[in-house]
N, C-alpha and C positions, 0 to 999 in steps of 0.2 A: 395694769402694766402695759407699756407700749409692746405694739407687736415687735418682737425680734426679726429683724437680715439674718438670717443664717449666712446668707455668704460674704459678710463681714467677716465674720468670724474664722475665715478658712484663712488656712495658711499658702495663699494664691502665689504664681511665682511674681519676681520683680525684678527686671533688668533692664539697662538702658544698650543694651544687645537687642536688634531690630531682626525680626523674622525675614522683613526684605535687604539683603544686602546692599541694594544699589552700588554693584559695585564702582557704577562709573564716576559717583561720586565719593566713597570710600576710600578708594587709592588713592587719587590725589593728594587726601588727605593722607595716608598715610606715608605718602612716600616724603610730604613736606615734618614731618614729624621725624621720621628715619634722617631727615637732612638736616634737621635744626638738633639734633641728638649726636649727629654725626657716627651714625650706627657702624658705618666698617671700622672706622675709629677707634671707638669704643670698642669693640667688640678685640680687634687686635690689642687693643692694650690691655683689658680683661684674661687674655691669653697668653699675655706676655711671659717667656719663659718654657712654657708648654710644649710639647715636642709639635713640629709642624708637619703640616699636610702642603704640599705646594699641588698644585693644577694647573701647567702651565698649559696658558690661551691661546692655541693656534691662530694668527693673526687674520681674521675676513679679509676682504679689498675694499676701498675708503674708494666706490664708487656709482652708489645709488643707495637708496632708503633700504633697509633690512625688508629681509620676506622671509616665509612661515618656517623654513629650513634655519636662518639665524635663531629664530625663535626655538626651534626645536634644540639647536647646539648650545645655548648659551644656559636655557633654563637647567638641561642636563648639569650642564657644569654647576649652575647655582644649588639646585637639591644636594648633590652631592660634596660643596662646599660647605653649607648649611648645616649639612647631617655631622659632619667632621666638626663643625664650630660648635656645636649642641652636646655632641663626646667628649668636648674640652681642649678640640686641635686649636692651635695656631694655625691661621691658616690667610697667608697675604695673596690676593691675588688682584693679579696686575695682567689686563684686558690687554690684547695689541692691534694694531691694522699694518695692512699692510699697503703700503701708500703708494709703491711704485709699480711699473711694469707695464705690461698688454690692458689689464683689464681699467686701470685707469686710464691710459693713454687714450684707446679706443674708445673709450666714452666720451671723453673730451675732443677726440677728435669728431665724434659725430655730435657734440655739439656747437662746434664752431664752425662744421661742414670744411673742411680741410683734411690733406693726409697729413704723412710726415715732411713732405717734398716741398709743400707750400708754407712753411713755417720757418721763425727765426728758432734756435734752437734753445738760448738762452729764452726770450720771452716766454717758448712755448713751457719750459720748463716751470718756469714762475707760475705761468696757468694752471699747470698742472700741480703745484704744490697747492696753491690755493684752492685747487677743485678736490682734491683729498681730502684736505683741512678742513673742509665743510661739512665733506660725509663724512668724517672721524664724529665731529659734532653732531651732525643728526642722528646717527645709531647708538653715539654716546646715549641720548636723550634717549632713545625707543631701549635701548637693553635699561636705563632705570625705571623705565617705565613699566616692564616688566615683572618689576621688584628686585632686581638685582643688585647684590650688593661686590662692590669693588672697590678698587681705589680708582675712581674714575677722575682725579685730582690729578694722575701721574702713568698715564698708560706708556704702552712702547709702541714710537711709531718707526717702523723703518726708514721715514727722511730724516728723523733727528742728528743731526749731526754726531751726536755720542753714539747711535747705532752703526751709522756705515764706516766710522771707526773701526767698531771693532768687526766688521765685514770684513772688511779690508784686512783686518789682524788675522781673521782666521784662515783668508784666500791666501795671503802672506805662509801660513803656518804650513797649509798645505802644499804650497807650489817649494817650502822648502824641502818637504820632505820625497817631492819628484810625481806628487800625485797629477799636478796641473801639465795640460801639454796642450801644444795646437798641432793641429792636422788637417789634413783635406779628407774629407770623409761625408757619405751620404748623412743627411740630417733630414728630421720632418721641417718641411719647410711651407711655410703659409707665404703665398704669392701677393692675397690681400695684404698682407699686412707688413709683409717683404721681412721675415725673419723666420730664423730657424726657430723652431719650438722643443722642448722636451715632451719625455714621456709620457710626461703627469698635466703637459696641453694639449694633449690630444683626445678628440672624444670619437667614440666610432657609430656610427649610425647608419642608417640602409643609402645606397649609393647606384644608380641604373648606370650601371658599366658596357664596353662595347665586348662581345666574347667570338676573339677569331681566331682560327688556325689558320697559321701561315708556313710555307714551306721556306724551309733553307738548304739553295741547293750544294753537295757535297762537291768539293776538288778534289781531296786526298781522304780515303779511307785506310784505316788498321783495322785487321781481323782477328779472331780469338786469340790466335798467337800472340801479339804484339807488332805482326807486321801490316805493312802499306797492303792493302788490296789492288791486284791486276783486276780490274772492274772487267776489261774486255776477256780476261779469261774466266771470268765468275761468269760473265754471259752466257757462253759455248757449255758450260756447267751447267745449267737451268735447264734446259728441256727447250722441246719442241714450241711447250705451249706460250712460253712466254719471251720476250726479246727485251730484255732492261736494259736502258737506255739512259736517263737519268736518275740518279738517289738524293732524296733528302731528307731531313732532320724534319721532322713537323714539331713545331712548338704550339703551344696556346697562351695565349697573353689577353686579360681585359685590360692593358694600357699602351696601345698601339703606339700611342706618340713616344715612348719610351725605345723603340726600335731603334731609332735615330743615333741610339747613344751604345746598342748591340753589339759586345764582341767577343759573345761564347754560348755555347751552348753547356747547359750542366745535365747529365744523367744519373742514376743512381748506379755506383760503382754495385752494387750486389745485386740488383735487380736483373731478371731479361728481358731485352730485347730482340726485336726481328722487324726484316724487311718486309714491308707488304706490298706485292708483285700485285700488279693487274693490269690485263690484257693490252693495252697500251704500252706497256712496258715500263712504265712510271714508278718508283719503289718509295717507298716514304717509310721510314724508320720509324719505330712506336716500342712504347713498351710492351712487352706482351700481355698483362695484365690488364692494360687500359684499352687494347685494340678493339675489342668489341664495343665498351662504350664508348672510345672514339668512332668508329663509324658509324653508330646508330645517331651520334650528332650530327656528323655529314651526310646525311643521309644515303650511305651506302651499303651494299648488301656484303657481307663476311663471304658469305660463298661464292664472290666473283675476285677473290684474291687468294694469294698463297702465302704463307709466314715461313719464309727460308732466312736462312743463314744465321739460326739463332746465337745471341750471344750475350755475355754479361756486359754492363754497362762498364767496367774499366777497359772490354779489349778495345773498344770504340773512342777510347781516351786516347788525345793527340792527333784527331781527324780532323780535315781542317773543311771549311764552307765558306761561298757566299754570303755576306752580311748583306741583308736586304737594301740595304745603302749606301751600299760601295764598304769596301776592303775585305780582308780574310779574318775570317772568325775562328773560333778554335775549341773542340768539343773536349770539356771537361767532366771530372767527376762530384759530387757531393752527397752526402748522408742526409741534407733535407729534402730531396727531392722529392713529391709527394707524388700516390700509388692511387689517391685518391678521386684525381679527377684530373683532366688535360691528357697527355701523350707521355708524360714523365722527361719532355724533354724540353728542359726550362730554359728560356732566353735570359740570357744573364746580360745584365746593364752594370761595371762597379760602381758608376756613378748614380745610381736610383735605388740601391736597397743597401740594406745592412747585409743580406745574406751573400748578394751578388758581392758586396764588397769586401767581404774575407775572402769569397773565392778568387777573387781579384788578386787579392794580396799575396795568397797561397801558390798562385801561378804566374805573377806576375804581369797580370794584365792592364793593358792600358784604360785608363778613367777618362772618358768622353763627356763632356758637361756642356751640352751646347744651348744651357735653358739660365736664362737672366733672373735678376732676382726677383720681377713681375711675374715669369713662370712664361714666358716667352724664348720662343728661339732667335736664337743668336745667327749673325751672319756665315755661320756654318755650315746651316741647314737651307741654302739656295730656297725654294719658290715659299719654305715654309717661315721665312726670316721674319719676325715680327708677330707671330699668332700665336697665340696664347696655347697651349701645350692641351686643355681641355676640349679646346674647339677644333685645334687641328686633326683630332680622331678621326670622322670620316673623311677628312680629305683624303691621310694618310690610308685606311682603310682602302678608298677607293682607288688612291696607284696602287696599291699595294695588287686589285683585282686589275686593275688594268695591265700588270707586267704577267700576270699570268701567277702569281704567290699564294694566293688567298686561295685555304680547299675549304670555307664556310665564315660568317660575317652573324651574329645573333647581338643578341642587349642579354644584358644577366641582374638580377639585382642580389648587392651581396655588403654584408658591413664592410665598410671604408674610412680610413680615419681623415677626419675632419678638424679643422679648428677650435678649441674652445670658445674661442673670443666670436669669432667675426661667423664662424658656424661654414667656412666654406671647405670645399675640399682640400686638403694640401697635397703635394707632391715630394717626392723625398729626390734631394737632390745633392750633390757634392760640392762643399764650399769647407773655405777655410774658416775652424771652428776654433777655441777653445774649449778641453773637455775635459773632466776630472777622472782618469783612470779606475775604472771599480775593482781591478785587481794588481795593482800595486799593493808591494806591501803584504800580502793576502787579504786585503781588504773586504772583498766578496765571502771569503771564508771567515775572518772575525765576525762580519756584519751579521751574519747565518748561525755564527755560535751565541752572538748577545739576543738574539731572537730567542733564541730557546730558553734565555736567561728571563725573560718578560713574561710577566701576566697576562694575556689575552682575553677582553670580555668582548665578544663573546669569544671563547676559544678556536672558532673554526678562524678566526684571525690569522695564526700564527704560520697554519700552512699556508695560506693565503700570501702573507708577507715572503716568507720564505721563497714560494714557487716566482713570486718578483722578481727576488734579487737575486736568484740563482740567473734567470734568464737577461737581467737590463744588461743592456750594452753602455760603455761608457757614458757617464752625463756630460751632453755638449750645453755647458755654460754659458756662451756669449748669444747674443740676440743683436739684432742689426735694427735697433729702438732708440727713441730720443731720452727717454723719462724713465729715471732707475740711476745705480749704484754705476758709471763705468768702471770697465777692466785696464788700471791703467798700465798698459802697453805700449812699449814704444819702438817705433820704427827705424832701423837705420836710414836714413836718406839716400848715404852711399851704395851699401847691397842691399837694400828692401828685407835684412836678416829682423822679424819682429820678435821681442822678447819680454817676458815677465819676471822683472828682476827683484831679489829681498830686497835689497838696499833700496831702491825707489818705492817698493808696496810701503817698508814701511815709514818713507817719508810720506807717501799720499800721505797712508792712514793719521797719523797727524796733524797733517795740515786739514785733512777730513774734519778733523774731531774739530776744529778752530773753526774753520769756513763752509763747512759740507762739502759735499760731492758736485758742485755744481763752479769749484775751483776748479775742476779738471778742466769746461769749456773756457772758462774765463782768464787763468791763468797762463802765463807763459811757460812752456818746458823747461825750464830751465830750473824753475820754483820745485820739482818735483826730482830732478836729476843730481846724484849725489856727486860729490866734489870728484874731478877726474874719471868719471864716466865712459866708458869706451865701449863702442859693438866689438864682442869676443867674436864673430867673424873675420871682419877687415879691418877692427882698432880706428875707428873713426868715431867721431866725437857729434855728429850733427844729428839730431835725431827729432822726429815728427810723432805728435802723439795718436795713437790707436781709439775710436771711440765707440767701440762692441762695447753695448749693457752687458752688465750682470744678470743670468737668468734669477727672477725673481724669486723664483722658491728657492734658489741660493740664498737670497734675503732672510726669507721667513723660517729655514731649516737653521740659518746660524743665529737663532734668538736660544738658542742654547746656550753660547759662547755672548750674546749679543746682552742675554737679558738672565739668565739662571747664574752662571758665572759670575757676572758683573755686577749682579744686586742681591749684596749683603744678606738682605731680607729673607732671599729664596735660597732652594738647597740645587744643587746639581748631585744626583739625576734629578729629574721631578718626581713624585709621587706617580702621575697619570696626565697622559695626552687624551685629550678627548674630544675625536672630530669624526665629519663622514666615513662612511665605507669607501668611500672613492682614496682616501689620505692612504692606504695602504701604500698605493703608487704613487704618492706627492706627499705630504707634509711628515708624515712618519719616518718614511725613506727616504727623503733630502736633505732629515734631521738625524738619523741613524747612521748614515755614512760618513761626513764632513767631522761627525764626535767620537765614531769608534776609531778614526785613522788621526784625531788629536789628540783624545781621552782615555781609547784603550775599550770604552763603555758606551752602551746605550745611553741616552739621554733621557729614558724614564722607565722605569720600575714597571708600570703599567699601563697597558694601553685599552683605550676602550673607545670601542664603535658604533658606530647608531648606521641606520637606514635612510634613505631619502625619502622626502614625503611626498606622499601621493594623493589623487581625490577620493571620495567614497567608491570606487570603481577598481584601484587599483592604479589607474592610468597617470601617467606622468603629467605636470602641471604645467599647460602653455597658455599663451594668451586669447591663441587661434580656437582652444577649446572652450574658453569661457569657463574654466575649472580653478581658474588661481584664487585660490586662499590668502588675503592680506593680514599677517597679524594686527596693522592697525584699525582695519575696522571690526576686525573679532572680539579684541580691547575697547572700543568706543560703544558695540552693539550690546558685550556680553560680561567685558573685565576681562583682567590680567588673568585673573584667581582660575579664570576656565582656560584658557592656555595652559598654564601652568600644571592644571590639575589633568588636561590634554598630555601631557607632555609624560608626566609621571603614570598615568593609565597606560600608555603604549608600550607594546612589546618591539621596543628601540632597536632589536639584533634581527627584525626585518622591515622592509618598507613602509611608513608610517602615515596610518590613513588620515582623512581630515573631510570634513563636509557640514555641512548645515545640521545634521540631523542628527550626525554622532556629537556635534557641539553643543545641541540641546539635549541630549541622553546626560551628558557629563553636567550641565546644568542641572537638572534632573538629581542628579547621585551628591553637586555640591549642598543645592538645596537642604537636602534630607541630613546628611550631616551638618550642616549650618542650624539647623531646627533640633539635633538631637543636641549641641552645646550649648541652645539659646536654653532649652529645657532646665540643662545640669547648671547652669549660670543663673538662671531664674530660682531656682530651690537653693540656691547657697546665699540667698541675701540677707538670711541670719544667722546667717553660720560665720561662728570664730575658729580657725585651726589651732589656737591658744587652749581658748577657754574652753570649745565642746569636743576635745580633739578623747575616742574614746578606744581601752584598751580593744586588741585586735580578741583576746577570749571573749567578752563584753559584746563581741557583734551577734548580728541575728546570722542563721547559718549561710541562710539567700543571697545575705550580704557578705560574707567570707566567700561565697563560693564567686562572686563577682568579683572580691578583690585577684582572688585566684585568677580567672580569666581574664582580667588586665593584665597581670604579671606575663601569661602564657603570650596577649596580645605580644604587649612589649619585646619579649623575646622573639617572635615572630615575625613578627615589623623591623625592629633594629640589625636581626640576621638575613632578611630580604636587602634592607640599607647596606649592610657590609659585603651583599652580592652584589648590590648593584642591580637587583630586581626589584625596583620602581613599580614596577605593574601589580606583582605580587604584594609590595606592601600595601598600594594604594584599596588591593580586592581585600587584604587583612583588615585595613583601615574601617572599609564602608560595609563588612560583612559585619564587625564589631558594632557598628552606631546600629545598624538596620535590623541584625537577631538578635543580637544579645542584649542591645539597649533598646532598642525602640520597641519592638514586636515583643518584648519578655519584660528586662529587670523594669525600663525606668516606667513600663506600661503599668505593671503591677503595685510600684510604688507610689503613684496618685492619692489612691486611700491614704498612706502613712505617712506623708507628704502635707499634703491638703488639711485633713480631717483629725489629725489625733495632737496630743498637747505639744506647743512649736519647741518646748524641753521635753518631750517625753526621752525614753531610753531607744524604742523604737524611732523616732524620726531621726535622733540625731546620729543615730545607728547608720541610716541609708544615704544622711547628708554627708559623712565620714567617707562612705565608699564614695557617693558621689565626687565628692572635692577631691581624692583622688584618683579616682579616672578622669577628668577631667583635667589634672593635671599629667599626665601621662599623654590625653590625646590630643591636647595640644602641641605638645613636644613634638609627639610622632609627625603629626601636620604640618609643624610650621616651616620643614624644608620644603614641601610639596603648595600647601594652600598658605602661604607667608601672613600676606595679608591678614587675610579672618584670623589667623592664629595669634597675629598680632592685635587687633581689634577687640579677641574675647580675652586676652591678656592683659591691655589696657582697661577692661571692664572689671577686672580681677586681681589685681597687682596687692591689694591690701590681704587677700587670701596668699598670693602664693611666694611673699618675700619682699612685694615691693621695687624689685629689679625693674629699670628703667625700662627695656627689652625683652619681648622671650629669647632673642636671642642673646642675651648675656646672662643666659641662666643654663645651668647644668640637666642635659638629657638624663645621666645616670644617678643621679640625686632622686631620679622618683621611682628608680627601679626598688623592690622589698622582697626578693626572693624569698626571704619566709613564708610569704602568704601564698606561696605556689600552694596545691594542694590535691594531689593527684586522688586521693582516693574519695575526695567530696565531689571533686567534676564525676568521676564512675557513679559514685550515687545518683548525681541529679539529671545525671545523662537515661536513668532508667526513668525519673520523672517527667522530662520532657518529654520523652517519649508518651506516657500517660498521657500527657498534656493535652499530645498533637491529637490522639486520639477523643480527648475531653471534647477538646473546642471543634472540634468536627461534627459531635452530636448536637452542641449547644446552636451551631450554625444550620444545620437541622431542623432542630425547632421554630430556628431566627425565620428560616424559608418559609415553614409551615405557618407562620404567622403565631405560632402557641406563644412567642417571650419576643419583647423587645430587646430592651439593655440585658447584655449578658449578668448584669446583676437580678433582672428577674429571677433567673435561674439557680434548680438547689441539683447538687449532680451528687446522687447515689452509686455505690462504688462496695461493690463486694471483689475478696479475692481471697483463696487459699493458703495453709499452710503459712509458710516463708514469707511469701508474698504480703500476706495480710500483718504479718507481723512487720515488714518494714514499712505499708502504707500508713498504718495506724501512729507509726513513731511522727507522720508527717502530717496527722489530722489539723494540727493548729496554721497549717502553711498554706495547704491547697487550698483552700479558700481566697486566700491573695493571690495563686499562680494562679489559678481557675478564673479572678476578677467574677468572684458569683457568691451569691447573700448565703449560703452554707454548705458544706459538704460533709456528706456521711459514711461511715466505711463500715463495714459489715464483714462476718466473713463467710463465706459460700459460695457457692460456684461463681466464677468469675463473671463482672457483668459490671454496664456500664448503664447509667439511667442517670435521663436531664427530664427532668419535672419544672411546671413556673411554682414559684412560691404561694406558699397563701401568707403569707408573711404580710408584715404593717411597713412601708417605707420611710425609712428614717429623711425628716426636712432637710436635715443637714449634710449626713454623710450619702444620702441616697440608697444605702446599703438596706436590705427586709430583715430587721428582726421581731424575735419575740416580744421584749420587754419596750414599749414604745410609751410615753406620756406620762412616764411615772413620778416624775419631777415637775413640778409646779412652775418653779421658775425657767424651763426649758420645755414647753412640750412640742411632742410631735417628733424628739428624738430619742436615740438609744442609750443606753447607758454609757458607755463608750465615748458618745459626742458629750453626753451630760458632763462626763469628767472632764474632757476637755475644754470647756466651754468654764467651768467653775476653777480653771487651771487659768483659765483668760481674764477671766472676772478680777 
């Protein structure tokens, strides 16, 4: 008889599932497979009917290649789309950009090396559509390339003509109902870029400022009373030691060029104050609170002065002073005044701040604006005419010491808000704005009441949001930009009276919807102006059009109105917003105000926030540092699948790491799970879920107890999905493949697997549980790792239905609550523990050099009482959890013994037993193999 292969005869695994993914060649294929299938397609029409999930897409800017942060927001969005399509949502989503504004503009202008000044405005516009247009298309490509699935067929872009429609419909909606207004009021204003900015453009970063105290000297004082001070009769009142002569107000300011525009001093009405006398006679007014650390800045000694004539900051209210640069100034009171650093006696400009500028209001003061829209002074300011308001600091500085002003001159470095765009410092300055009123209406108060109506993930969101909108000051709308949405305004000719009229908003919006927004440069006024048109000032009829942009996050806050409302498909509110931490103050709140003062309502149900990403260090990502992380070469080096699988590991509700080395840990973790399904797909390649599909009493215990812990999985994973804890699942995910499957069940099932008859009751026993954990952990995966999940799906479609997609197959279809089984995990939970103990000693041995393969090994096992009576019920099993040629229990003082066998090794199964060669036509094996080998015959 010819010698026999024994490993012919084994039941080896078989799959055309490859242990190396390659992923860089995988995706592409699959992503042309998802596109010849037409997968969001498909999948919406599968759903058709089914209650929806909407996710509406905060819009990016269409103006440069996507980086590691797009990647981080969009894949969030797709797991969480995914997860909902797998529960059986409808769920449309429709991706947006957003094509106008700053951040376009600016990019194009530093590619054509031009500002706005050198440009036609018509052509430039055209550029700038075309230069959008392009990046719409390239991030389109890099988010499919990710694996994401949308209607990328039909996104929403804010130049469509059907968008700035309905812009226009909602500025329309608003300005009817008195929210919209113009005024002259400080705004952040970017000099670079020659426009006002909001809130949510502004970024604040460390800024080396100039830090002086300067004196303002007094004309007219009031004293506790409320009356004028006789200054020469307070003198002859002081004493001997001291002869006061002149008093003044000490302010501290790090923006000296702002002086220029000075016409009050503010104090804190409840605070005190005193004069600080020293021997000269010179008195300078301070708070008293701040006196000592103000003079330890000037470097003066406290004990060579006297603090008289204490008082609170209102009796000093209505004291008038020298304005450093000609006129009389006027000392006022206010509640912000800070205790905290400077003199407490604050130079107030209405024209440079918001705070100056209520006070202003509140008193009446005059608004001095003597700074051009470059951030240059104006012919007002004599020798300073023409210099940039930055640079003029020490000049200013310097008369300021040369008239005798200045009691100290230092640099401070302190956060300053800056540009987003252009990254320079801005200046807040007084011009005439359009601004949406935040508490018309009660607006402020609804917007604070629909807040508490929202879900917040993470929930430290929601005060976050809150302490916002409690504090914004009106949003100034208009931008002094070429490219965007105009506000169409128009002018009277005759009184200069400008106005935002219904009637004309909603002819634009019309004509919008027909020609776009780009009818306003090119059109005649006339096109726009409704039949008998008159300025409600002086009733004249001539009128010149206004061309202030639309603030752009005006744009992208009305895709509520623009795009939820307006498509059939989606619900208003949304399901869930889902963008930066930064959107608290920009895309949330520019979408929450313009909907609760048309809707009554928040615009979405739920809002959820992620972190900004950072390098392995923590450190923010620039170029200068050499730390930037490119999704596209992480995809080309590594796959989608480890971004992806990046994205879902991270604890999102902080800062989000990234580096070389946590990218290869995650490669690492994909691996190992990619090898625990190539395993479960390898063992199923005779397996029918038809024909060997076997009752759940019918299984071996091992194997109930494994079904049990899928189920427990399942629950686990899909209540992390419905929290939105990503990271949690993904540690459920790889704890499950790693102990429970690799290091335990599918480790021990080899033997029964491999080596016993390919119908026994035993194999088909653990191909059963296998086929369905494997259907489970694909589910769980495929909104995290798509790809693969798709890939071992396609390797599998004849096991699990045949569905064209995993994603057009049902998540809850494989859940079996039955098989939970709490009181069999308690049992086996006391055997693992044995377990960990066994294989400790067998490793032991393995050291000592006494046993190779843990199948050398026979593990002797006494134990008492109870004990010994539940081990013995388990005698026929530990020998497979142990992976060792026999085990024997006894009962007697507790004890653990790993001995090598003297046993004969079976050719086939490897395993030592007794009865070896007893069969003629098989020798050299066990009885065991003998059966199954004549089961193959």
């Amino acid at each position: 008889m010819d010698k026999i292969n024994y490993k012919d005869t084994l039941n080896l695994p078989k799959t055309d599932f490859s242990m190396k993914a390659n992923l860089s060649v995988l995706e592409p294929k699959m992503l042309a497979f998802w596109k010849e299938l037409g997968i969001y397609e498909k999948i919406r029409h599968s759903r058709k009917g089914k209650k929806k999930f909407v996710l509406h897409d905060g819009p990016p800017y269409a103006n440069g290649s996507i980086h590691i942060g797009h990647a981080l927001n969009k894949i969030l969005k797709d797991i969480i789309t995914k997860y909902m399509v797998l529960k059986g949502a409808d769920c449309p989503s429709i991706f947006g950009w957003d094509c106008h504004g700053l951040p376009v503009e600016h990019q194009l202008f530093k590619e054509l090396k031009k500002n706005k000044n050198d440009v036609d405005v018509l052509e430039f516009r055209k550029k700038a559509k075309d230069f959008a247009a392009r990046f719409v298309e390239l991030q389109k490509e890099d988010f499919k390339r990710l694996g994401i699935f949308s209607d990328f067929d039909n996104p929403y872009l804010t130049f469509n003509p059907r968008y700035e429609y309905n812009v226009i419909k909602l500025l329309g909606s608003l300005a009817r109902e008195g929210y919209i207004y113009r005024g002259r009021k400080p705004v952040n204003w970017c000099a670079a870029c020659e426009t006002a900015l909001a809130e949510a453009e502004v970024e604040y970063e460390d800024h080396v400022s100039p830090s002086i105290f300067v004196k303002f000297k007094t004309k007219t004082l009031t004293g506790p009373e409320g009356k004028r001070i006789d200054i020469e009769k307070r003198t002859k009142q002081v004493g001997q030691r001291y002869q006061p002569k002149d008093i003044y107000f000490v302010i501290w300011t790090t923006t000296p060029w702002t002086l220029l525009a000075n016409v009050a001093v503010a104090l804190h009405p409840e605070e005190k104050y005193c004069c600080l006398v020293q021997g000269s006679g010179e008195t300078w007014i301070v708070a008293e609170k701040l006196k000592t650390s103000f003079l330890k800045v000037i470097n003066k000694e406290e004990k060579d002065f006297d603090c008289i004539w204490p008082a609170q900051g209102r009796d000093w209210e209505g004291s008038t002073y020298e304005r450093p640069f000609g006129g009389e100034g006027k000392v006022v009171t206010a509640n912000y005044v800070s205790m905290e650093d400077g003199t407490g006696c604050v130079h107030t400009a209405p024209g440079h701040g918001q705070d100056d500028y209520l006070t202003g209001k509140k008193y009446g003061l005059e608004i001095l604006m003597p700074v051009d829209d470059k951030g240059r002074f104006d012919d007002t300011c004599g020798k300073w005419q023409g210099k940039y308001v930055h640079k003029a600091n020490d000049e200013i500085v310097e008369d300021l010491n040369g008239r005798g002003l200045l009691l100290s001159a230092g640099k401070i470095t302190h956060s300053y808000p800056h540009c987003w765009r252009c990254k320079n410092p801005i200046i807040f300055r007084a011009t005439f704005q359009w601004f949406l009123d935040v508490d018309r209406n009660d607006l402020r108060e609804k917007a604070l009441k629909e807040i508490e109506n929202v879900k917040w993930v993470p929930s430290s969101g929601k005060e976050r949001m809150k302490g916002m909108v409690e504090l914004r000051p009106d949003w100034c709308l208009s931008r002094q930009r070429l490219w965007g949405i105009p506000i169409p305004a128009v002018k009277c000719k005759k009184c200069a009276n400008v106005t935002l009229d219904e009637e004309v908003l909603k002819k634009c919006a019309e004509i919008f919807k027909e020609k776009g927004s780009d009818s306003w440069f090119n059109l005649e006024i006339n096109n726009f102006l409704p039949e008998g048109f008159a300025c409600k000032e002086c009733k004249s009829t001539e009128f010149i059009k206004e061309f202030d942009i639309l603030d752009v996050w005006f744009e992208s806050g009305a895709s509520f109105f623009a795009v939820l409302k307006d498509n059939p498909e989606l619900n208003f509110p949304a399901d869930m917003y889902l963008e930066g931490s930064d959107q608290h103050r920009g895309w949330f709140q520019v979408s929450l105000l313009p909907s609760v003062a048309i809707e009554n309502k928040a615009p979405f149900k739920t809002i959820l926030t992620h972190g900004f990403v950072v390098d392995g260090e923590g450190r923010k990502m620039s170029k200068s540092l050499g730390n930037v992380i490119a999704p596209q070469q992480t995809i080309k080096q590594y796959g989608a699948e480890i971004l992806r699988l990046w994205v879902a590991y991270s604890d999102y509700s902080e800062d989000v790491k990234i580096s070389d080395s946590i990218v290869k840990q995650l490669v690492d973790i994909y691996r190992k799970v990619r090898n625990t399904i190539k395993f479960m797909l390898g063992n199923l390649y005779d397996y029918d879920p038809a024909r060997n599909k076997m009752a759940y009493e019918e299984l071996l215990e091992v194997d109930k107890l494994m079904l049990s812990k899928t189920m427990e999985l399942y629950k686990a994973v899909t209540e992390n999905y419905e929290n939105y804890s990503f990271y949690k699942a993904c540690q459920e995910i790889f704890n499950f493949c790693n102990l429970s499957l690799s290091s335990f069940y599918l480790d021990i099932l080899k033997d029964r697997l491999y080596t016993f008859s390919p119908n026994s009751k035993e194999r088909r026993s653990c191909q059963f549980v296998i086929y369905n954990i494997l259907n489970v952990l694909l589910k769980l995966i495929a909104p995290i790792i798509s790809f693969t999940a798709e890939e071992a799906y396609s390797s599998s479609k004849s096991l699990y239905g045949g569905q064209e997609s995993i994603f057009l197959s049902r998540l809850d279809e494989c859940y079996e609550p039955q098989w939970l089984n709490d009181e069999l995990s308690k049992k086996w939970q006391i055997i693992f523990e044995l377990r960990d103990k066994v294989l400790k000693e067998i490793e032991i041995k393995r050291a000592a050099g006494a046993i190779g393969s843990s199948l050398e090994a026979e593990v002797f096992l006494k134990f008492k009482d109870k004990e010994f009576a539940f081990y013995k019920g388990y005698a026929g099993i530990l020998r497979e959890v142990f992976i060792v040629s026999a085990v024997v229990i006894e009962e007697g003082n507790p004890e653990i013994r790993v001995e090598k066998t003297t046993k004969e090794k079976c050719l086939r199964c490897w395993n030592y037993r007794d009865s070896l060669g007893t069969d003629k036509d098989f020798p050299g094996t066990c009885l065991r193999c003998v059966e199954a080998l004549k089961s193959i015959k």
